[in-house]
DOVEX-577165 format. One line per 8 residues: number of its first residue (from 1); for each residue x, y, z of C-alpha. Coordinates in steps of 0.001 Angstrom, whole numbers, always signed. Each point is the difference from the previous one (the first is absolute). Last residue first. Example, Ala and Ser with C-alpha at 12.3 -4.5 7.8 and 13.67 -1.06 7.14 Angstrom:
BEGIN
2 = +13670 -1060 +7140  -1370 -3440 +660
//
This chain:
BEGIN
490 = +11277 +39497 -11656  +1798 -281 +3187  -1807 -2553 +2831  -15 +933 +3625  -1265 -2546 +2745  +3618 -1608 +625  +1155 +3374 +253  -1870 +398 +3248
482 = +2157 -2809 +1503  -1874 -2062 +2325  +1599 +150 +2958  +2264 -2648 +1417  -234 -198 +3773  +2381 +113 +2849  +1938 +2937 -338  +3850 +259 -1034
474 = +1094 -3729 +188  +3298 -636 +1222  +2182 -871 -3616  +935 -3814 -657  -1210 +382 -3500  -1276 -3643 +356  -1542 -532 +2977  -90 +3964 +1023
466 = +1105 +547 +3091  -2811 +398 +3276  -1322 +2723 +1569  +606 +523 +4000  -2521 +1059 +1967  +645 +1478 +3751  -2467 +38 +2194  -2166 -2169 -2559
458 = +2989 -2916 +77  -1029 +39 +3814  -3590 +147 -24  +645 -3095 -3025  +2100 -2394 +2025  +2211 -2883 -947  -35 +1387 -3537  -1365 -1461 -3261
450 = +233 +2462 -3214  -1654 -1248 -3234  +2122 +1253 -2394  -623 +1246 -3935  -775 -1546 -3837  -1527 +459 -2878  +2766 +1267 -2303  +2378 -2705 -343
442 = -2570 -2296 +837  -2475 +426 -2565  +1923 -1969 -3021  -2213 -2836 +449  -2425 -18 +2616  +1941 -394 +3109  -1632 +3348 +1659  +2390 +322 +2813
434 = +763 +263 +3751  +3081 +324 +1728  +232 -1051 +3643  +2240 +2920 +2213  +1010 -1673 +3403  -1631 -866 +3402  -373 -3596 +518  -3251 -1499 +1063
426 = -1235 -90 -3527  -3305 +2459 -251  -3342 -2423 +372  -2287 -614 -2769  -2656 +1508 -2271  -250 +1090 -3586  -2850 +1816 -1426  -1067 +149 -3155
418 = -1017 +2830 -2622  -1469 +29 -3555  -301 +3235 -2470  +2680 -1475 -2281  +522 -4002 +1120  +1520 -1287 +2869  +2453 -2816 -307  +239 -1831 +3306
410 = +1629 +1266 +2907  +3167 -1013 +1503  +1940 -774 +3362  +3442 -1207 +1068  +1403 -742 -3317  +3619 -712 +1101  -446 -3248 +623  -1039 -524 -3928
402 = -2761 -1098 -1961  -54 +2203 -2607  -2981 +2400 -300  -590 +1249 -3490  -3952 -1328 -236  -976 -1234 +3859  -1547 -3438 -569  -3910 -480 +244
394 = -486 +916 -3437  +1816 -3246 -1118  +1827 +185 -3225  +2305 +2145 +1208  +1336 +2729 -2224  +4003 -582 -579  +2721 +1062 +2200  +2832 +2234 -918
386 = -1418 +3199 +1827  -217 -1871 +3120  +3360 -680 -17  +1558 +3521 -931  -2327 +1607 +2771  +871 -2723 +2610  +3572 +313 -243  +154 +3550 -501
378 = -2103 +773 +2881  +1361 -2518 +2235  +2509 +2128 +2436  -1858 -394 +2778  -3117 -2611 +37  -2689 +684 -2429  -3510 +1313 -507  -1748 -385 -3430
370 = -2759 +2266 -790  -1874 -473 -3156  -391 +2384 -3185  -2382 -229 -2835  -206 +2559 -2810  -1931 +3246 -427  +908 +1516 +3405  -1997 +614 +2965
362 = +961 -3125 +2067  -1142 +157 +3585  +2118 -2052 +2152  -1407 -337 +3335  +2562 -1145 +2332  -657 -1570 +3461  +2194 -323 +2965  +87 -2237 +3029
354 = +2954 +835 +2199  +3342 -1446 +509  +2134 +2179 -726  -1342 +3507 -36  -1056 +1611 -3590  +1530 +2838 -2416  -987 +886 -3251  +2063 +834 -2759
346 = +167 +1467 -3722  -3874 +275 -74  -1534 +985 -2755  +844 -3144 -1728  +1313 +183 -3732  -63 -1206 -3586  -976 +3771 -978  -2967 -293 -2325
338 = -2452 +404 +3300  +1787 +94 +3144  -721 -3359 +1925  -1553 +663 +3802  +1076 -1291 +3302  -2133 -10 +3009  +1652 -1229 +3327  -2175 -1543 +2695
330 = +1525 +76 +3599  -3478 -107 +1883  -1534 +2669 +1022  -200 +2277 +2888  +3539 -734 +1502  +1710 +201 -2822  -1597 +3083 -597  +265 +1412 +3177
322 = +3619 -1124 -446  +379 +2205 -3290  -1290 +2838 +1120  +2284 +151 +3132  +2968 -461 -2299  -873 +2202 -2724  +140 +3105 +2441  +3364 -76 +1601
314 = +1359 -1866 -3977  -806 +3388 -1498  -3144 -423 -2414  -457 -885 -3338  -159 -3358 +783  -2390 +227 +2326  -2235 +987 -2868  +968 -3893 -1763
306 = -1325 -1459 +2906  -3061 +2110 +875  -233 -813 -4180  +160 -3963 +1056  -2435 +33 +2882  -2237 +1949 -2074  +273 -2472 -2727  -800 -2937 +2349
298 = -2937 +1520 +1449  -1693 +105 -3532  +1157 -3059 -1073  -1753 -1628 +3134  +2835 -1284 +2748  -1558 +2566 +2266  -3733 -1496 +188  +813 -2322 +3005
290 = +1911 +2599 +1978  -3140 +2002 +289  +1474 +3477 -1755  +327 +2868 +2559  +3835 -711 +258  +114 -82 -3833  -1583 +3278 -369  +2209 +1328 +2888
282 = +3357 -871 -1753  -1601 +1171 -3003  -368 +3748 +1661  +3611 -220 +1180  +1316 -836 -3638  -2151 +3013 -1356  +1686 +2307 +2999  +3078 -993 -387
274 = +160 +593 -4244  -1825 +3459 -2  +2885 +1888 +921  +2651 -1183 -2687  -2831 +285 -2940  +168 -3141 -2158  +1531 +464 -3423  +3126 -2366 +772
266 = -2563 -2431 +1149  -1416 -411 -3507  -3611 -22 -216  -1594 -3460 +138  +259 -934 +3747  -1836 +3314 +270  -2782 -1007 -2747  -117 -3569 +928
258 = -1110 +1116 +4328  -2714 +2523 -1518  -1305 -2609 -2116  -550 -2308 +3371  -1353 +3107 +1375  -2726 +453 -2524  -656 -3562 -142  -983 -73 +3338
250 = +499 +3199 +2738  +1364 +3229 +192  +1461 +1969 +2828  +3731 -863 +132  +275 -1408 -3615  -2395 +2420 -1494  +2040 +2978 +1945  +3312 -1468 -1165
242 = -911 +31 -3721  -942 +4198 +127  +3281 +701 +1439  +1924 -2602 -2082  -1963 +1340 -3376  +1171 +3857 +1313  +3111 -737 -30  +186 -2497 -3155
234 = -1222 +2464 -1925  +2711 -120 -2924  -1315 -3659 -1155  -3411 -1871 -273  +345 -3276 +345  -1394 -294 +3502  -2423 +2640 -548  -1377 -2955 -2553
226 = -881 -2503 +3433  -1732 +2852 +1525  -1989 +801 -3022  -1251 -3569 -506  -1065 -108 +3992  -2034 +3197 -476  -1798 -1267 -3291  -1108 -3264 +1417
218 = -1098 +2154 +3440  -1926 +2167 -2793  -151 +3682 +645  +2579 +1733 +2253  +3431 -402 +2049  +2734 -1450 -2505  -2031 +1905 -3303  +1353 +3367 +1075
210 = +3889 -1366 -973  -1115 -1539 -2826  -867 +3233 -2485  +3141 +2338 +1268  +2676 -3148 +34  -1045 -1652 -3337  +2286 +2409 -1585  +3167 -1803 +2022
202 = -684 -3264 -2304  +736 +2016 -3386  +3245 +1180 +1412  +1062 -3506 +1166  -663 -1579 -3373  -764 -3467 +119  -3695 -130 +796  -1035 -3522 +874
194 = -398 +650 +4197  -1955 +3435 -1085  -2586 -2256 -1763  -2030 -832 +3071  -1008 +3274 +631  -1513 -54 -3828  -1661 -3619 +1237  -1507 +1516 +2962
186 = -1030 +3271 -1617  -1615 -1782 -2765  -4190 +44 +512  -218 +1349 -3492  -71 +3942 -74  +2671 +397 +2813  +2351 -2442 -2147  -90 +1674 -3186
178 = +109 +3352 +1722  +2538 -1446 +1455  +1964 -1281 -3000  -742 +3495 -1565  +2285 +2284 +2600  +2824 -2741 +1203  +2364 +1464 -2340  +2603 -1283 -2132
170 = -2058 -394 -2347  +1112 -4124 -1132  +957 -358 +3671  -3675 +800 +1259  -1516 -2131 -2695  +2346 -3012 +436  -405 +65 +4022  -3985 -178 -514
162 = +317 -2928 -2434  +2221 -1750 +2475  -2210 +934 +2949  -3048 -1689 -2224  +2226 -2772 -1025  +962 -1260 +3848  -3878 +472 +859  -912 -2261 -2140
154 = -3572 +279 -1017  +661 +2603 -3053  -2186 +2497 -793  +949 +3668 +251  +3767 -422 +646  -260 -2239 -3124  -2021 +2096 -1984  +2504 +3135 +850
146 = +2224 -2379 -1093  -617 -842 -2956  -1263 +3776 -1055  +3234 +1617 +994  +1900 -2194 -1917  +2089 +2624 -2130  +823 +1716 +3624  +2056 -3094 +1302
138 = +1928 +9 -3470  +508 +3487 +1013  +1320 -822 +3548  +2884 -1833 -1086  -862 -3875 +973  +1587 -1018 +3495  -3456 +576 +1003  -887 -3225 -2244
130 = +2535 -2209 +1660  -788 +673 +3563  -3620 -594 -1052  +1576 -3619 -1595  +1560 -219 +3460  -2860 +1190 +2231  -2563 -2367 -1917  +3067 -3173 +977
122 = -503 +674 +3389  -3591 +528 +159  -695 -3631 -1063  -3323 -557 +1908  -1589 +2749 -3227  +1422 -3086 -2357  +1781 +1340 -2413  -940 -86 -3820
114 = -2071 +3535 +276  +3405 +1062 +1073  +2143 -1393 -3390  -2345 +1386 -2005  +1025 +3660 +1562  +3533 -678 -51  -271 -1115 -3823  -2044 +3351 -948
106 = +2842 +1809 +2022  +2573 -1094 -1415  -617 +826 -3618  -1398 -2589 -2919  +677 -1499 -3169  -924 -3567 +1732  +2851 -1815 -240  +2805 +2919 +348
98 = -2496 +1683 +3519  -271 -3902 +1033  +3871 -66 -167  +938 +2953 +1626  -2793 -650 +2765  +1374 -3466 +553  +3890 +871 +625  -1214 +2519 +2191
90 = -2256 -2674 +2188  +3506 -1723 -65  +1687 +2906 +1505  -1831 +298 +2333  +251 -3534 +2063  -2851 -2375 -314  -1539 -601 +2932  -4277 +21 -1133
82 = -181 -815 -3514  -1314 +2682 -2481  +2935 +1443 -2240  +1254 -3856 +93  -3126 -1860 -1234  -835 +3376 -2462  +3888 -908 -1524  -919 -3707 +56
74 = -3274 +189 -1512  +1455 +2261 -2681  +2541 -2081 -1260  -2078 -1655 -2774  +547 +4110 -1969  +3635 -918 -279  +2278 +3211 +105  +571 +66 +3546
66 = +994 -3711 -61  -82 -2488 +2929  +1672 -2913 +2032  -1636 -420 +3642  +2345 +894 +2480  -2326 +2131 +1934  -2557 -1998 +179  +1687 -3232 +1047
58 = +1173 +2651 +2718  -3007 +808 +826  -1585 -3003 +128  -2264 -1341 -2557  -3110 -1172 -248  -1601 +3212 -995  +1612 -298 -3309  -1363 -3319 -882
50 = -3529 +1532 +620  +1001 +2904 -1753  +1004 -2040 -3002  -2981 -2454 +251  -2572 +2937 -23  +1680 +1747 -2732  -203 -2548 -2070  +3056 -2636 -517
42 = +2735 +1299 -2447  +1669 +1480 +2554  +1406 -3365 +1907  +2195 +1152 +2815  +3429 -828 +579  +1445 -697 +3795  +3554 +1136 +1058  +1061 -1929 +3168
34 = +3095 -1154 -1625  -949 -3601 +438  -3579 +898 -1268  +1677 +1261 -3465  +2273 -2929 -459  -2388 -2214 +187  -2596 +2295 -2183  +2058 +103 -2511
26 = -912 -3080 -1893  -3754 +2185 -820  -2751 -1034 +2799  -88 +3603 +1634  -1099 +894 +3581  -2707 +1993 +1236  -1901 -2880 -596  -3686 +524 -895
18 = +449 -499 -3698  +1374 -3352 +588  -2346 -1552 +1498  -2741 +1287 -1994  +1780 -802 -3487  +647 -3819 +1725  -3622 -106 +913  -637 +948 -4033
10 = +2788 -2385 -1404  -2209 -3203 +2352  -3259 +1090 -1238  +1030 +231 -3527  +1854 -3247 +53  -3007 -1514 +1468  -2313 +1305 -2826  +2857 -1290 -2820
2 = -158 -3395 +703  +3042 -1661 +1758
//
């Protein structure tokens, strides 16, 4: 062979090989067998994030690497900035980009959001969730970055983070609004109350938003209702002022009205407001066409008229509930608690027999599913789906074993995502488990779906179901999302 062939022929082979996420050394057998890929980092940047970006998350994740080894870097940015990782590998990547690059946390955290895409909003609000975790004078020492982002940024997940980062850093809300009233930022500054951490910070926004839910901008309106929400110590006077949007109000303005009470916790609900809210969405649905009432919107206030009744004495839930029921039909929303590895709903109950859909709504930073299963499967079906590897085809149902006593199941549904899942309740009455079967989920995600001969009667006079594992009668029928969870020492 002459040399110019040769040269052709090792150059195709160099371009082959340079855009395979997997390596060519005698370990690579061995490697792929245990699912544990290794990258080439010698290859330009271009190649090594391209090689990077094939991989899977968990390919990601186990992906060999060295905090002390400047090649690394790719990988560490790869896992601060992929959407699904779990926290505490985005930590693991901020302490090692802050060693490699002589930096501090928040510099990284801030790279590492003008490297997600503004579609991604689930993985901006962990690395934000990251930065506010920050002590609040680091916050103040980058006053100017992100007063320029909150100023000039185009994703709207950044600008709230920037917003939330200079309100936490002062402890005040006092200069980020003037910040925000003297740049077109209310919306995005309303919008940062979700990220801040620290109730007692949160509960200054009360005096400024509360105004802002009935004048000016409609934009600007609908942002503050959905930050009252969040807001704590008023809750009183938030329900009043909630309930008259929802009763009275109309569009998006309602539809925020409907998150913000479904949002607060119902221990903090005012006793004598709770009837006549849940009345006044019984008669919003009623006046509904019954085409448009299986829109999100409708479907929400179906689910808080739900969730009000529940507050109330079993002679007054009951008659709420089957207008409901009767109104609408039997959809059940069920929402993930965000860093807590949980539903919010502990139970639900449905009649045998009847068609019943579930919207899953996943606001966590990691992917969950819902798996429904026969009596008495939940540790069966948790421990087996856990063991099972990734499918190869994205058709199949990751973690779901094929088993009789998998009755139903979703597919994986990514941070920010939501599905729905649709069938009929088994004919028999009994408690059906349900589970995340990602692995290691199930012992905490988990609760009953309740089907009983008839649901007028089992509203007369409710009965909660045990515990699947602890085998104690459950106490209320949601999980709330802890407050603690938001507060970070320093």
């Amino acid at each position: 062979m002459n040399k110019k062939p040769r040269k052709l022929l090792l150059a195709a082979v160099t371009v082959v090989l340079a855009f395979s996420p997997w390596t060519t050394l005698p370990a690579r057998a061995a490697d792929e067998e245990a699912g544990t890929p290794r990258i080439m980092l010698d290859k330009s940047p271009a190649v090594v994030a391209y090689q990077l970006k094939r991989l899977t998350n968990p390919q990601l994740s186990a992906l060999d690497r060295k905090p002390n080894d400047p090649k690394y870097k790719p990988v560490y940015m790869a896992l601060l900035t992929r959407k699904g990782l779990e926290k505490k590998l985005r930590e693991e990547a901020v302490e090692a980009l802050v060693g490699l690059d002589k930096s501090d946390p928040i510099t990284v955290l801030l790279a590492g959001l003008g490297k997600v895409e503004a579609e991604d909003k689930s993985t901006n609000r962990d690395l934000a969730s990251l930065m506010l975790a920050q002590k609040p004078a680091t916050l103040t020492a980058k006053r100017e970055q992100l007063e320029t982002l909150a100023k000039e940024s185009e994703n709207d997940t950044v600008k709230q983070a920037a917003y939330a980062g200079l309100v936490v850093g002062d402890g005040s809300l006092d200069k980020a609004w003037e910040v925000a009233s003297a740049n077109d930022g209310l919306k995005s500054l309303l919008g940062s109350v979700a990220l801040i951490p620290t109730a007692a910070v949160r509960e200054k926004f009360y005096a400024k938003v509360s105004p802002l839910t009935a004048t000016g901008d409609e934009a600007v309106q609908v942002a503050a209702i959905d930050a009252l929400g969040y807001v704590p110590n008023h809750e009183a006077d938030t329900f009043k002022a909630l309930s008259a949007i929802v009763q009275t109000g109309t569009g998006d303005r309602r539809a925020a009205a409907v998150r913000a009470v479904g949002r607060m916790p119902a221990s903090k609900w005012p006793r004598d407001q709770v009837e006549p809210l849940a009345l006044g969405i019984v008669k919003l649905v009623e006046t509904t066409p019954a085409d448009q009432r299986t829109t999100p919107e409708i479907v929400q206030a179906v689910q808080l008229g739900n969730d009000l009744s529940g507050a109330l004495t079993p002679d007054k839930a009951a008659p709420i509930r089957k207008q409901l029921r009767a109104l609408a039909v039997r959809v059940v929303l069920m929402k993930t608690l965000n860093e807590q590895m949980m539903y919010d709903l502990r139970y639900f109950t449905v009649q045998a027999g009847k068609p019943v859909q579930i919207i899953l709504q996943n606001d966590d930073n990691m992917p969950h599913n819902l798996v429904i299963s026969a009596p008495g499967g939940l540790s069966e079906i948790g421990t087996l789906g856990g063991a099972m590897p990734v499918p190869e085809d994205p058709k199949e149902k990751p973690y779901v074993p094929n088993h009789p006593k998998v009755l139903e199941a979703t597919h994986l549904v990514g941070p920010g995502e939501s599905i729905t899942l649709a069938f009929t309740a088994p004919a028999k009455p009994g408690n059906y488990p349900y589970l995340c079967s990602y692995p290691a989920h199930w012992v905490k995600m988990y609760g009953i779906m309740q089907v009983v001969e008839d649901l007028d009667a089992y509203d007369a006079n409710p009965t909660p179901p045990k515990d699947p594992l602890t085998r104690k009668v459950y106490d209320g029928q949601k999980n709330e999302s802890m407050e603690g969870a938001h507060e970070h020492k320093h």
